[in-house]
N, C-alpha and C positions, 0 to 999 in steps of 0.2 A: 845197690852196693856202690860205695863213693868212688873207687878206681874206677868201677866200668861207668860211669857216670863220668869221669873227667875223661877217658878215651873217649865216648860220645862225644862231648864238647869238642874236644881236639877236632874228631872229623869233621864236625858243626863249622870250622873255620874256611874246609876247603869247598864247601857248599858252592855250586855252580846251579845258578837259577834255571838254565837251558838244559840243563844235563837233566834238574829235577823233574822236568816238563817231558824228557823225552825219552827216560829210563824206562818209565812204567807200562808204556808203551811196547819198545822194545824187550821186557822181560815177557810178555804176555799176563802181565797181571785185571786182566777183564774177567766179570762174572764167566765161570764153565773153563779157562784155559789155564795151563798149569801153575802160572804164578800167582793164580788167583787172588788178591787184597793183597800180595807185598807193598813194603810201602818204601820210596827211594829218598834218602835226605838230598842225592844228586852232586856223590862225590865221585872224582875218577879213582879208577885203582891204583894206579902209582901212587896219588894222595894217600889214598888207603896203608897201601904198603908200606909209605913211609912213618904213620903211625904207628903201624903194627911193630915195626923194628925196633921202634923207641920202647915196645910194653911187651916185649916178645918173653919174659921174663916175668910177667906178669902171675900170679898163680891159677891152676884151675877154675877155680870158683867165679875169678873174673872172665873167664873166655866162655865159663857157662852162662855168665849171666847175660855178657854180648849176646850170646847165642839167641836168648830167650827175646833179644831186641825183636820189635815191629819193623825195626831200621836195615834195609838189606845189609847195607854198610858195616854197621854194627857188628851184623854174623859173618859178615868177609874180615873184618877188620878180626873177631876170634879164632880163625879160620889161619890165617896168612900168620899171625901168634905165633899158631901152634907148629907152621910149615917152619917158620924162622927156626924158630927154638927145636926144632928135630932135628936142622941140621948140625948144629952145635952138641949135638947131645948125646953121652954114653951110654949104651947100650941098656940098660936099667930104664935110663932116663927116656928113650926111643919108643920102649915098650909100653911106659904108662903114658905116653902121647894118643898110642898107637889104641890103647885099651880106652881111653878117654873118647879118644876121635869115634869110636866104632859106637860108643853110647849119647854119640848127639846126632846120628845121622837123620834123624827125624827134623831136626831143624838145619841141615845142610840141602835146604830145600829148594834151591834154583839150578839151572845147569852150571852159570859159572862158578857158583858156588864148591860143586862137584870138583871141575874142570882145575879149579886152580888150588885146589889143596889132594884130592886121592891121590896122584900119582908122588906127591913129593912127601906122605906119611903113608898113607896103607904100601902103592907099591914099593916105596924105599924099604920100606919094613918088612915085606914079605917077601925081599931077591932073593937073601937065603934061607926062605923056612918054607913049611909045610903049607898050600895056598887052601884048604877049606874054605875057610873065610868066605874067598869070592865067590864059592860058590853055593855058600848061604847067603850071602847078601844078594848075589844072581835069584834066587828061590825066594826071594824077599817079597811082598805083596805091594812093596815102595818102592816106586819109581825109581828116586831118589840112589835108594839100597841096590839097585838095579844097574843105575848109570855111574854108582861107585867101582863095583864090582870090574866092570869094563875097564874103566877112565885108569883105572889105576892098574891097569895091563900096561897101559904108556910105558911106564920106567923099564917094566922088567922085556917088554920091546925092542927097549932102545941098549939092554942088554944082550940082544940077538935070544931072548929066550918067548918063543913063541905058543908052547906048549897052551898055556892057558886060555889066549884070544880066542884061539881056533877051539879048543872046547868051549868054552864061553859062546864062542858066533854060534856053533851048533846047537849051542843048548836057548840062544835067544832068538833064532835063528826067524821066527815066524811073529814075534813081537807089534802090538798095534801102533802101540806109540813114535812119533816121529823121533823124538829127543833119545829114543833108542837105537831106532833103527839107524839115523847120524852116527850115534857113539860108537855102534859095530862096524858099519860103516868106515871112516875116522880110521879107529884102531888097525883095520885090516889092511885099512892103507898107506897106515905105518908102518905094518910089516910087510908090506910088499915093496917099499924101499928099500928093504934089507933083503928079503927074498923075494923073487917076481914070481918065481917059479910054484911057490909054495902058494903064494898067494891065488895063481892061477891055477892049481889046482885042488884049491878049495872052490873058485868060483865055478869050474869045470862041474865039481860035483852036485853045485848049491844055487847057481845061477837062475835058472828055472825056476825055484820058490820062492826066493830071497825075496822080499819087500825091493819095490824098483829105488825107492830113497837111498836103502842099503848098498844096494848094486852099485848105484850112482856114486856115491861116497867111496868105495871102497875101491873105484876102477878110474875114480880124478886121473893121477897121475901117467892114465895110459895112453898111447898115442890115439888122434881122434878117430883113426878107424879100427883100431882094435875097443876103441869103448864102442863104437856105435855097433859091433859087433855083438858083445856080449850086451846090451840092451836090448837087440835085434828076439834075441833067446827068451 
């Protein structure tokens, strides 16, 4: 498709030869680890973003075709699109961001990928409706579908609305994956900025099973002997 063809190019401009060298690296794209064969043209994300602003108006078809890209960039650059264009956007218009977004999630296939677009379309989307969703995508057999489900607790977080994390944490609560067990992690310890109390009493109850990655993530922000406390456990 010729548009997602000249937004390629576009990024193709801010190619940084070090970045391409040491992306691939950093994403974990080696045989067997989750970013397996991605492949990085080695642009930073501000570059990115600032593409995406210029084509954020672009039509679906083109942000599916990014999607389909080899090019990380590519599917950040359809990604960041769609984050633009939601926030502009009436209520209609949010919905079919919101329905689009949920049928590419198979190629929303790295963590930043996740990271910088659920929270500013699924959770924006779902502060005031019914949250099923997340916890289909939670029951998801994709990772991916997994650390949506989470990552996009952020917003409705950062609206003091807790309810779902904390089902979520329990419901992932035993998780193999590390890029999981961070995300619950993360999230918990975002709501314990807002409540400490809450947050310590889920660890009260959970701390003994939790995956120690989890624990760790979720208890950052606590003074150094009350973490080395609940690690202790």
């Amino acid at each position: 498709m010729q548009r997602a063809e000249e937004i390629q190019h576009e990024l193709e401009q801010y190619i940084d030869p070090v970045k391409r060298e040491y992306l691939p690296r950093f994403f974990k794209t080696g045989k067997g680890q989750y970013g397996e064969g991605d492949k990085f043209l080695g642009v930073v994300v501000p570059n990115t973003r600032t593409v995406a602003k210029h084509h954020k108006d672009a039509p679906f078809e083109v942000m599916a075709a990014l999607l389909q890209s080899e090019w990380h960039e590519c599917r950040l650059c359809a990604l960041l699109m769609l984050v633009e264009r939601f926030k502009k956007s009436d209520e209609k218009s949010r919905k079919a961001i919101y329905d689009f977004y949920l049928t590419q999630t198979a190629r929303i296939n790295n963590w930043d990928l996740v990271d910088l677009s659920a929270p500013g379309i699924v959770g924006e989307y779902l502060k005031d409706k019914p949250r099923q969703d997340l916890y289909h995508l939670a029951d998801s057999p994709l990772l991916w579908d997994q650390r949506i489900s989470v990552v996009s607790t952020c917003t409705l977080i950062r609206n003091n609305d807790f309810i779902d994390i904390l089902s979520l944490s329990e419901r992932l609560l035993h998780h193999k994956h590390d890029l999981m067990q961070k995300a619950v992690g993360w999230m918990l310890r975002e709501m314990g900025k807002r409540d400490k109390d809450l947050l310590v009493q889920f660890l009260e109850k959970h701390c003994t099973v939790m995956p120690r990655t989890m624990l760790r993530y979720s208890i950052e922000k606590f003074p150094e002997e009350e973490r080395r406390e609940f690690m202790k456990r």
